[in-house]
C-alpha positions in Angstrom: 0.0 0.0 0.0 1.1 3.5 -0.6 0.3 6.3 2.0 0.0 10.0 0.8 3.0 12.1 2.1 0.4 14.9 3.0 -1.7 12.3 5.3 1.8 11.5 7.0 2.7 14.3 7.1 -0.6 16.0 8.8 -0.5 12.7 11.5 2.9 13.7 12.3 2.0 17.3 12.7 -1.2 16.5 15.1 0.9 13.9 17.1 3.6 17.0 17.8 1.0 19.6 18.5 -0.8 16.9 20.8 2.5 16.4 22.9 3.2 20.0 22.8 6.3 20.0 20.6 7.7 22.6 18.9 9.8 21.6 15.9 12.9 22.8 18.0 12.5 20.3 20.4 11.6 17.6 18.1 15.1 18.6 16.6 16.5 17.6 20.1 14.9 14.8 20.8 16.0 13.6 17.9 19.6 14.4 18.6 19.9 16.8 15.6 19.8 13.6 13.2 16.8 16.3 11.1 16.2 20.1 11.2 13.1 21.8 12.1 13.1 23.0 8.4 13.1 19.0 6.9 9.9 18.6 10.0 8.1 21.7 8.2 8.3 20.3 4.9 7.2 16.9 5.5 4.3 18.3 7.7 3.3 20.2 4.6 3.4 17.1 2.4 6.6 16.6 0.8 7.7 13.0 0.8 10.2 11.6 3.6 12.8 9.0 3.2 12.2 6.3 5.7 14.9 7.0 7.7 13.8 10.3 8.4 10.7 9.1 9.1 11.9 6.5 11.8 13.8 9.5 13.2 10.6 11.8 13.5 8.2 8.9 14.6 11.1 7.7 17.3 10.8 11.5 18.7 7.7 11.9 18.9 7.3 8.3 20.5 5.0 6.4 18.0 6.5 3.5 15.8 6.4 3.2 12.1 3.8 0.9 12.5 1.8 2.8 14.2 1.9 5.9 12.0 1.3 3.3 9.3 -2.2 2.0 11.1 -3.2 5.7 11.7 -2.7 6.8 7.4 -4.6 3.6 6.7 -7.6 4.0 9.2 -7.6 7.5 7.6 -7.8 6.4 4.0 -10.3 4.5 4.5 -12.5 6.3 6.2 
């Protein structure tokens, strides 16, 4: 299955706002392995690698899988 990089991107972005995050601290929790700029731009749909995006979930505390489950419950609803 393919997921839409805006649907990730948008899960990401509400899981953040829900913890309280700013992209800064995102940035640290992820020891500086990203930059609040490449967090911006996949909030706002452009495609992550995977890495990235294991970097970004592992922050914010939610697996891949997870954020996999959530972009396929919201597809189909």
């Amino acid at each position: 299955m393919t997921f839409d990089a805006y649907a990730l991107g948008a899960i990401l972005r509400k899981r953040r706002e829900t913890l309280g995050l700013s992209r800064d601290t995102v940035v640290n929790r992820a020891n500086g392995k990203i930059c609040a700029t490449t967090i911006h731009e996949i909030e706002h749909g452009r495609a992550p690698q995977l890495t990235t995006l294991a970097v970004i979930c592992e922050a914010l505390n939610i697996t891949l899988a997870e954020l996999f489950a959530e972009a396929e419950r919201e597809a189909g609803a």
